[in-house]
KENU-97505 format. One record per residue (C-alpha): residue number from 1; residue in three letters; x, y, z. Coordinates in steps of 0.02 Angstrom, whole numbers. Example, Ala and Ser with C-alpha at 12.3 -4.5 7.8 and 13.67 -1.06 7.14 Angstrom:
BEGIN
 logu torfi     c1     c2     c3
    1   ALA    615   -225    390
    2   SER    684    -53    357
end
This chain:
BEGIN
 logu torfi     c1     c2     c3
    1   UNK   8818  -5365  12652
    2   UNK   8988  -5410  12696
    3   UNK   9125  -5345  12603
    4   UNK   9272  -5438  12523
    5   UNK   9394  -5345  12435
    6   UNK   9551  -5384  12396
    7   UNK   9719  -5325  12467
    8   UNK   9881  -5272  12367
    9   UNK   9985  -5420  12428
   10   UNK   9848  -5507  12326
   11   UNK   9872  -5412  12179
   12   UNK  10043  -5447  12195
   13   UNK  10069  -5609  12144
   14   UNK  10250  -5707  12156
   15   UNK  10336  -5766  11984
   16   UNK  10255  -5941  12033
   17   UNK  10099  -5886  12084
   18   UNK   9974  -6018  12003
   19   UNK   9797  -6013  12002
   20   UNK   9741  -6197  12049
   21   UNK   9846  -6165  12221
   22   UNK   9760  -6010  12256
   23   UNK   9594  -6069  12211
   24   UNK   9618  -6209  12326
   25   UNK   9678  -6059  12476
   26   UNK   9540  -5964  12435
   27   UNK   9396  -6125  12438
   28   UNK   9495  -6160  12626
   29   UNK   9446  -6010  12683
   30   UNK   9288  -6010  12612
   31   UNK   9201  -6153  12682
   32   UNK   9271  -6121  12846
   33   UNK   9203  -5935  12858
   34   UNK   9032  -6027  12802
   35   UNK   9037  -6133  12959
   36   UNK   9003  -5987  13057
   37   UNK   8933  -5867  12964
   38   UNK   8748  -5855  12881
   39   UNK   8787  -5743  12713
   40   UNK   8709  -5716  12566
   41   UNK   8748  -5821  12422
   42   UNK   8803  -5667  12322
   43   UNK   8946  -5611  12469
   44   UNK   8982  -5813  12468
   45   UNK   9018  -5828  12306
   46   UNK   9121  -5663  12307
   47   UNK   9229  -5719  12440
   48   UNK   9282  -5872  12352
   49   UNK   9314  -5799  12180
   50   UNK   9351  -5614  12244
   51   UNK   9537  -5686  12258
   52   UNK   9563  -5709  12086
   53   UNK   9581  -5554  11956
   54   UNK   9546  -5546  11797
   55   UNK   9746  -5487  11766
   56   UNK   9787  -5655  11806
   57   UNK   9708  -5730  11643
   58   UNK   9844  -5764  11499
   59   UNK   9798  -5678  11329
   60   UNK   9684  -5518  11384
   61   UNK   9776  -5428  11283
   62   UNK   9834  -5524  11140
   63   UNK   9698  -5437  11009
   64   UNK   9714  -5268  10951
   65   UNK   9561  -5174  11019
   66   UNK   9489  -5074  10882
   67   UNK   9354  -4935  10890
   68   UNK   9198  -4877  10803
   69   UNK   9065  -4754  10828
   70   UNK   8893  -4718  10799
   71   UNK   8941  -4619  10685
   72   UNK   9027  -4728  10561
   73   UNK   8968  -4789  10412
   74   UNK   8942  -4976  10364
   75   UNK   9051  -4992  10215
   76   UNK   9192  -4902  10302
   77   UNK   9174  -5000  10470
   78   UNK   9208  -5179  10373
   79   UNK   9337  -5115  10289
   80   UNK   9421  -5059  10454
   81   UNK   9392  -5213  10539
   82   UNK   9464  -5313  10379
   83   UNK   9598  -5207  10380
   84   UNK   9638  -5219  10567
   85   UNK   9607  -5413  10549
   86   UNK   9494  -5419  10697
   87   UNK   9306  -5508  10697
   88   UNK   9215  -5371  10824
   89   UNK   9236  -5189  10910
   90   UNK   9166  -5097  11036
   91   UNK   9064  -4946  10990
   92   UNK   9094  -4768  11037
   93   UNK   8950  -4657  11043
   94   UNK   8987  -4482  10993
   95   UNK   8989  -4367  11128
   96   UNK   9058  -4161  11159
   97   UNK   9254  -4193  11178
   98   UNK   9224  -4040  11320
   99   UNK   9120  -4171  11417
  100   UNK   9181  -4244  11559
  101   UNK   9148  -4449  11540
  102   UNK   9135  -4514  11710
  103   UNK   9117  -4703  11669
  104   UNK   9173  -4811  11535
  105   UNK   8985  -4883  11520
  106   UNK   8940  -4728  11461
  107   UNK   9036  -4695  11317
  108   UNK   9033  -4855  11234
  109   UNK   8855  -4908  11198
  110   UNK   8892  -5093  11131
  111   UNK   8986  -5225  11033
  112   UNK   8985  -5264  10822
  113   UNK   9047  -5401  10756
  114   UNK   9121  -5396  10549
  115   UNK   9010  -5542  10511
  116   UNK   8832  -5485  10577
  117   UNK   8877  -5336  10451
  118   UNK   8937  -5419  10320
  119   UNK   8777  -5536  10326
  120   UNK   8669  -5385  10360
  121   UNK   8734  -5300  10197
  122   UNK   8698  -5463  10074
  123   UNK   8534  -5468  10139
  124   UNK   8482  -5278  10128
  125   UNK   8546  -5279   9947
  126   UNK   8472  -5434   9898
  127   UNK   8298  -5373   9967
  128   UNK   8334  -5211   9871
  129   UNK   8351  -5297   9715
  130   UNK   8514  -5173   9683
  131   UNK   8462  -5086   9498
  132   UNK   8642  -5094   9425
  133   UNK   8666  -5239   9329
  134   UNK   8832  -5297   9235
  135   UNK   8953  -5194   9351
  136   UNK   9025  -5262   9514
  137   UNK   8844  -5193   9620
  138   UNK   8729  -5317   9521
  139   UNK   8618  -5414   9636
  140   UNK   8712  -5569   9630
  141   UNK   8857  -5471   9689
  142   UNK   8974  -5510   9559
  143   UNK   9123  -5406   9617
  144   UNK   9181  -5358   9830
  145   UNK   9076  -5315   9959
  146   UNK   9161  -5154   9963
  147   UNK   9076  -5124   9771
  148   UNK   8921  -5198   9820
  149   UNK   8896  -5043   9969
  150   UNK   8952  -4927   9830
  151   UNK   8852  -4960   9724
  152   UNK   8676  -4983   9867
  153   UNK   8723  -4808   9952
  154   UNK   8573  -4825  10052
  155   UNK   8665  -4976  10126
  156   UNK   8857  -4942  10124
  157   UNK   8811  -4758  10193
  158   UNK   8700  -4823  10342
  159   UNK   8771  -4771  10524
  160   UNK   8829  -4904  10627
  161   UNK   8717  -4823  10785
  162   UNK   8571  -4856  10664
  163   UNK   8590  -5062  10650
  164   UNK   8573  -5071  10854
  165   UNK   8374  -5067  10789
  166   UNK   8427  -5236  10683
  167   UNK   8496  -5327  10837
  168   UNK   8668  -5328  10771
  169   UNK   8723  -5245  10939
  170   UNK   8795  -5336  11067
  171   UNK   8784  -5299  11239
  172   UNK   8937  -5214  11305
  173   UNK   8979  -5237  11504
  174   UNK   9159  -5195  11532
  175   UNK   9286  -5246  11662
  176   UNK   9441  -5185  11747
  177   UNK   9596  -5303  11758
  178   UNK   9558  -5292  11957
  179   UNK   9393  -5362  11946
  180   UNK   9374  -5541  11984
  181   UNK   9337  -5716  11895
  182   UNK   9177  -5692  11980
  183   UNK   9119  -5549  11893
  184   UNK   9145  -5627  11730
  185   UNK   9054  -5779  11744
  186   UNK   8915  -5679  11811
  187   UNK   8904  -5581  11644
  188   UNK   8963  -5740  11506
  189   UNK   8824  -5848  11611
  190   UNK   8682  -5714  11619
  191   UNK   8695  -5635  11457
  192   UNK   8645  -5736  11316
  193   UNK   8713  -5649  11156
  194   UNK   8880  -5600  11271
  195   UNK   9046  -5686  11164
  196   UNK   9180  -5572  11251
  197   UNK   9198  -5452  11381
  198   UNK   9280  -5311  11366
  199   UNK   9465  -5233  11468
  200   UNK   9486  -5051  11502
  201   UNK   9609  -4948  11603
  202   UNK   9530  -4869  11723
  203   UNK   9649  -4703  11690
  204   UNK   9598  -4663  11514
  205   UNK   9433  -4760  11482
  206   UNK   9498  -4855  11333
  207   UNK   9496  -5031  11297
  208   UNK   9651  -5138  11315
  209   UNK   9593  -5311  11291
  210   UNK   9459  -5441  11296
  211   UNK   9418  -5583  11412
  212   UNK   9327  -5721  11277
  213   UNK   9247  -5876  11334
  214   UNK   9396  -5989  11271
  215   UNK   9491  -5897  11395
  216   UNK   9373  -5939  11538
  217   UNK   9370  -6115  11490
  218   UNK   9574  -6112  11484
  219   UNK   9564  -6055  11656
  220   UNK   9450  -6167  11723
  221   UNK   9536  -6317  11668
  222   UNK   9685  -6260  11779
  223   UNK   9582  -6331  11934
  224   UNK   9560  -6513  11854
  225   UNK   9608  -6610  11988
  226   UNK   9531  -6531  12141
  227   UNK   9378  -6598  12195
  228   UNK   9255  -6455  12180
  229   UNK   9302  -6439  11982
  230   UNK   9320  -6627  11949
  231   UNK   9141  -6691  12062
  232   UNK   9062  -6569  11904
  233   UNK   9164  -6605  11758
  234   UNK   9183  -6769  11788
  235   UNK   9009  -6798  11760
  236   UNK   8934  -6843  11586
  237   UNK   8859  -6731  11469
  238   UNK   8696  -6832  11460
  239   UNK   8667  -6754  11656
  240   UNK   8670  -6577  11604
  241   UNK   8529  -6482  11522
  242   UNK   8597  -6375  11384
  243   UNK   8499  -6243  11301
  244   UNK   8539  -6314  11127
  245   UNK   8549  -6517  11157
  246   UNK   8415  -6551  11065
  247   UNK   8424  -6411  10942
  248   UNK   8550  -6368  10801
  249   UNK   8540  -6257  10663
  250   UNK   8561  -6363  10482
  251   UNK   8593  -6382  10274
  252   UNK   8615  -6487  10178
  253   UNK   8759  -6501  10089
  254   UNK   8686  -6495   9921
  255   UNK   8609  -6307   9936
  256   UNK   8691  -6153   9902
  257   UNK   8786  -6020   9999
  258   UNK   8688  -5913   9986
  259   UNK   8542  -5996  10090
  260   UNK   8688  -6077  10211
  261   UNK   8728  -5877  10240
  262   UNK   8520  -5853  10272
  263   UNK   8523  -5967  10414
  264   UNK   8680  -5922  10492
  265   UNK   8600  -5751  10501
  266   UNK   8444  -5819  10584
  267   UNK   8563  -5918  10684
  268   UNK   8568  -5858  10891
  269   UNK   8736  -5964  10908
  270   UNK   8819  -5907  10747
  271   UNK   8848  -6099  10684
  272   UNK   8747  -6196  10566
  273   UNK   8808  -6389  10537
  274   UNK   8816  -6446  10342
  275   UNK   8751  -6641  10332
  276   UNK   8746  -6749  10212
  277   UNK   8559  -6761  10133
  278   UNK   8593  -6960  10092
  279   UNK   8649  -7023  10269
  280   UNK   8621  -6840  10395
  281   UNK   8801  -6864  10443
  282   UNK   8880  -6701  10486
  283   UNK   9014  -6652  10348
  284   UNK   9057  -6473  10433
  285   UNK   8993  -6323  10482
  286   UNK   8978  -6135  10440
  287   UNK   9023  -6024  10593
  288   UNK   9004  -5830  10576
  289   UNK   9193  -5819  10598
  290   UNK   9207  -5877  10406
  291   UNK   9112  -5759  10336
  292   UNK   9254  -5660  10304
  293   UNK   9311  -5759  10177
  294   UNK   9197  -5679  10054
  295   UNK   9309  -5522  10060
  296   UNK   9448  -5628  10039
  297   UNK   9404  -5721   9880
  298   UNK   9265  -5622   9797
  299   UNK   9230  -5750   9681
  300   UNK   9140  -5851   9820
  301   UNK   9041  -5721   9847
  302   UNK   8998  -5675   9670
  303   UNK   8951  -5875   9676
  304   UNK   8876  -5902   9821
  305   UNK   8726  -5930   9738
  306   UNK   8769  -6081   9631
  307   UNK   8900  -6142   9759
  308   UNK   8857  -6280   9847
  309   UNK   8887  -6302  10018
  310   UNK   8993  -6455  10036
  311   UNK   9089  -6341   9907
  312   UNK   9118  -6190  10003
  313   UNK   9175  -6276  10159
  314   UNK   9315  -6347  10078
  315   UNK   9382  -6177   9994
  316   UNK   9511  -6133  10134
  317   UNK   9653  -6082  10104
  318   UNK   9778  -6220  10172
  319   UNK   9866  -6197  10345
  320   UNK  10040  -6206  10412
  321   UNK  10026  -6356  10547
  322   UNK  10055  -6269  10722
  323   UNK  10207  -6328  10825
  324   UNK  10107  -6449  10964
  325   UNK  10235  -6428  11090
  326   UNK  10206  -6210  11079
  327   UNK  10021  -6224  11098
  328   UNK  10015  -6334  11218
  329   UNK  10140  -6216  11345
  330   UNK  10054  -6056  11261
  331   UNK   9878  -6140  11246
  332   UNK   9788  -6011  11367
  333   UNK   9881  -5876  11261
  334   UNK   9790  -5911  11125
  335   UNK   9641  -5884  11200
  336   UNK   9625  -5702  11173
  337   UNK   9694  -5703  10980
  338   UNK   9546  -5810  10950
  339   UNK   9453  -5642  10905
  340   UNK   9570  -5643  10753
  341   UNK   9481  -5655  10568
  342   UNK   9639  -5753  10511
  343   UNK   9656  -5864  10645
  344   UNK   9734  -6042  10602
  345   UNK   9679  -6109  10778
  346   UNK   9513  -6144  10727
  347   UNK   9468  -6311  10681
  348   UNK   9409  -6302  10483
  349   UNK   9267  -6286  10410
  350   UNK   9260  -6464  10359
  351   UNK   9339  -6526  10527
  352   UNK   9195  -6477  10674
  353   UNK   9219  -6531  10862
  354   UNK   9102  -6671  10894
  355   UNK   9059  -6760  11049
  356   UNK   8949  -6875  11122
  357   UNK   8835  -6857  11268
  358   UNK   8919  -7027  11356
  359   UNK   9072  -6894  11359
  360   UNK   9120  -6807  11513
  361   UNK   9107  -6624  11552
  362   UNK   9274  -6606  11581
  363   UNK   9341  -6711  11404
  364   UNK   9209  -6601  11317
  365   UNK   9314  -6435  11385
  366   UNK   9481  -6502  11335
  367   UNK   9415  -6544  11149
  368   UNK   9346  -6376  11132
  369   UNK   9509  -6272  11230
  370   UNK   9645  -6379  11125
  371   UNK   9531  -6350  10970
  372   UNK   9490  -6152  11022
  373   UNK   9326  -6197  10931
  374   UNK   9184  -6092  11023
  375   UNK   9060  -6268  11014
  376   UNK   9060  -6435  10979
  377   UNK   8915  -6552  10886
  378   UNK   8831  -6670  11014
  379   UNK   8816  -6814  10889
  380   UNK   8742  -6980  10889
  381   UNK   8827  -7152  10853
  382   UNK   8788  -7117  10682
  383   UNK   8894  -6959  10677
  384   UNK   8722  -6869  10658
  385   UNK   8710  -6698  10733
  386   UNK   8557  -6700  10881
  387   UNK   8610  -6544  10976
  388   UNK   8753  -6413  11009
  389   UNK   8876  -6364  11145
  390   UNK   8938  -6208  11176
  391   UNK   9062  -6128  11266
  392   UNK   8913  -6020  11369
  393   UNK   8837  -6176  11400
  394   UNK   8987  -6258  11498
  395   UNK   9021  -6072  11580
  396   UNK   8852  -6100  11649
  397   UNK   8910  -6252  11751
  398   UNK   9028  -6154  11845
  399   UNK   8934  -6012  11866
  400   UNK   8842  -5964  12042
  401   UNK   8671  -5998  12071
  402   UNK   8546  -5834  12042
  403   UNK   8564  -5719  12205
  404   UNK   8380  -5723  12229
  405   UNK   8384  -5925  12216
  406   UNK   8220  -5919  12088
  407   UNK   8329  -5992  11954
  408   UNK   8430  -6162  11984
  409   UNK   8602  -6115  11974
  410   UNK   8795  -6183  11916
  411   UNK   8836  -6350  11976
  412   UNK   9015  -6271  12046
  413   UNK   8937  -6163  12188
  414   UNK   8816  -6276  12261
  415   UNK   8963  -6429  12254
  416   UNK   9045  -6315  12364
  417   UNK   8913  -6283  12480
  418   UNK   8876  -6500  12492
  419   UNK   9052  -6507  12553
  420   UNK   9023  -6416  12706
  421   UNK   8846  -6461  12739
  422   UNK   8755  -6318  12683
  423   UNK   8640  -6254  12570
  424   UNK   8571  -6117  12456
  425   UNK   8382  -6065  12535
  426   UNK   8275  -5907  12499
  427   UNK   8453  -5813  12442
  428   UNK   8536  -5880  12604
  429   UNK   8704  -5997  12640
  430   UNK   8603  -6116  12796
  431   UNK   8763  -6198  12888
  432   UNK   8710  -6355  13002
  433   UNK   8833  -6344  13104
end
């Protein structure tokens, strides 16, 4: 296979370096290399997007990078996230300090996320029917979270390393800030349940940052314009396949929290859209990143049995209007803080993205980077919710095909390859001329 690594005058980059003009070097010299050369689609791909390093993305490390362990205990892990006002962190396993780690992979054994535990916890207690009635651990959880744990210690007191056997693990496949664009896609597009990938420094083996999906999509939009990004996103959503476009996770907004919080666990994109029973227009949305706002108010959670819905999603606290002008020059540097609990980027609760599949690709990615929402509602004329969009799903797109060719791959690559005549066949480039 041939090998494209990068030299230091690349890492180098001059104060105006900018990313759509190197992209645009790089796909030069890639399609004329492919008019003499036979390679692999994997080595293809590399050489176009071996160029550009992940160091050159705004906002890695814009979110504080917190750490648990195996060893940690439920109760005190939420509180630390809380605390630390961050949604997710990698997890440590607990090894000899006298042993020599040689790679980052194999001390950290996956991701967490606050909400998967906070939903985990309600759940356990309620299907432990918690004995202790009229003090904060009753099982209608009058009281915190926090008292709720105390007062189940067979909950509160469970190891984090334990709830990898619940699914509530995410996969964890770090990068280095000289590793490529390429390398990312490769893991956002392949890996389903993937939200973020993780930074480290390659001196100490400790995280620095995260690359998220908004961040991708904020980088990506830097190449609207050239042809290779624009022949994809230019197109309209209704010529994509999306894994969710004719699926999305829904209640009404007439039943209670509490079964809202049910489904949202169930959910696999962490969203569930609240309609309204009389019409099925879509009045807002749950999203795992406002769970947290049962340890803010405790009350809601205390109620989220007889709270209704269409109640709950209008109990946020009210925002500060950002300046326009800031995030539209710091936009991509947003990106990153996105993994924030308190984040007043988000769109709220009662204000969800929606599109409609007579929208283009590209206006799709601009809603959902301006909004830093992680999906967007593919609704109908009727403002009915008939499928989802998520960030994955538009990653996808721009992703390369398989390297073995069985599965039909991103739009991007095999643009690329039209332009020059060629074609992806049996894991090959095939050049015509």
């Amino acid at each position: 296979m041939m090998d494209f690594r990068k030299s230091e005058d690349v890492m180098k980059q001059p104060d105006d370096f900018s990313l759509v003009d190197e992209k645009e070097s790089v796909a030069s010299n890639f399609m004329a290399d492919l008019k003499h050369h036979q390679i692999d689609s994997g080595s293809a791909l590399q050489m176009f997007l071996d160029h550009i390093p992940i160091g050159s993305i705004p906002g890695i490390k814009n979110s504080p990078v917190v750490e648990l362990n195996t060893e940690d205990r439920v109760r005190d892990a939420i509180h630390l996230l809380y605390e630390k006002n961050v949604s997710g962190a990698p997890i440590a396993d607990v090894v000899d300090p006298n042993t020599i780690i040689g790679r980052f992979s194999d001390r950290y054994v996956g991701y967490i996320d606050l909400a998967g535990m906070v939903l985990w916890s309600l759940e356990e207690c309620e299907k432990a029917h918690v004995q202790t009635r009229g003090t904060g651990g009753d099982e209608n959880g009058k009281g915190s979270i926090f008292t709720m744990l105390e007062d189940n210690p067979r909950i509160g007191q469970a190891k984090v390393g334990e709830l990898a056997k619940s699914y509530l693990w995410d996969p964890f496949f770090p990068v280095h800030l000289d590793d490529t664009l390429f390398h990312v896609l490769l893991l956002l597009s392949n890996h389903h349940r993937l939200q973020v990938v993780p930074v480290i420094d390659r001196s100490n083996f400790q995280g620095i940052g995260f690359v998220t999906q908004n961040a991708v999509i904020q980088l990506l939009l830097q190449s609207s314009g050239l042809e290779w990004f624009d022949s994809i996103a230019d197109k309209t959503l209704s010529e994509f396949r999306f894994e969710n476009e004719e699926r999305v996770d829904l209640v009404y907004g007439d039943r209670s929290l509490a079964e809202a919080l049910h489904i949202l666990r169930e959910s696999r994109v962490g969203v569930v859209a609240v309609v309204n029973r009389e019409n099925k227009k879509v009045i807002g949305c749950i999203r795992k990143s406002d769970v947290y706002l049962l340890l803010e108010n405790n009350e809601l959670l205390g109620d989220r049995k007889s709270l209704t819905v269409g109640e709950f999603i209008h109990t946020e606290t009210a925002r500060e209007n950002s300046d326009g002008t800031i995030e539209r020059e710091l936009g991509a540097l947003f990106a990153a803080g996105a993994l924030q609990l308190r984040n007043n980027f988000r769109p709220k609760m009662d204000s969800p993205v929606t599109t409609k599949k007579s929208s283009t690709l590209k206006q799709a990615m601009k809603d959902l980077a301006q909004t830093k929402s992680c999906f967007c509602f593919l609704v109908n004329d009727e403002q009915q919710p008939e499928g989802l969009l998520t960030l994955r799903d538009v990653i996808i797109q721009f992703a390369p095909p398989c390297i073995d060719s069985n599965i039909h791959g991103g739009g991007f690559f095999e643009s690329v390859l039209e332009q020059t005549g060629c074609e992806v066949k049996n894991g090959t480039v095939i050049c015509d001329h």
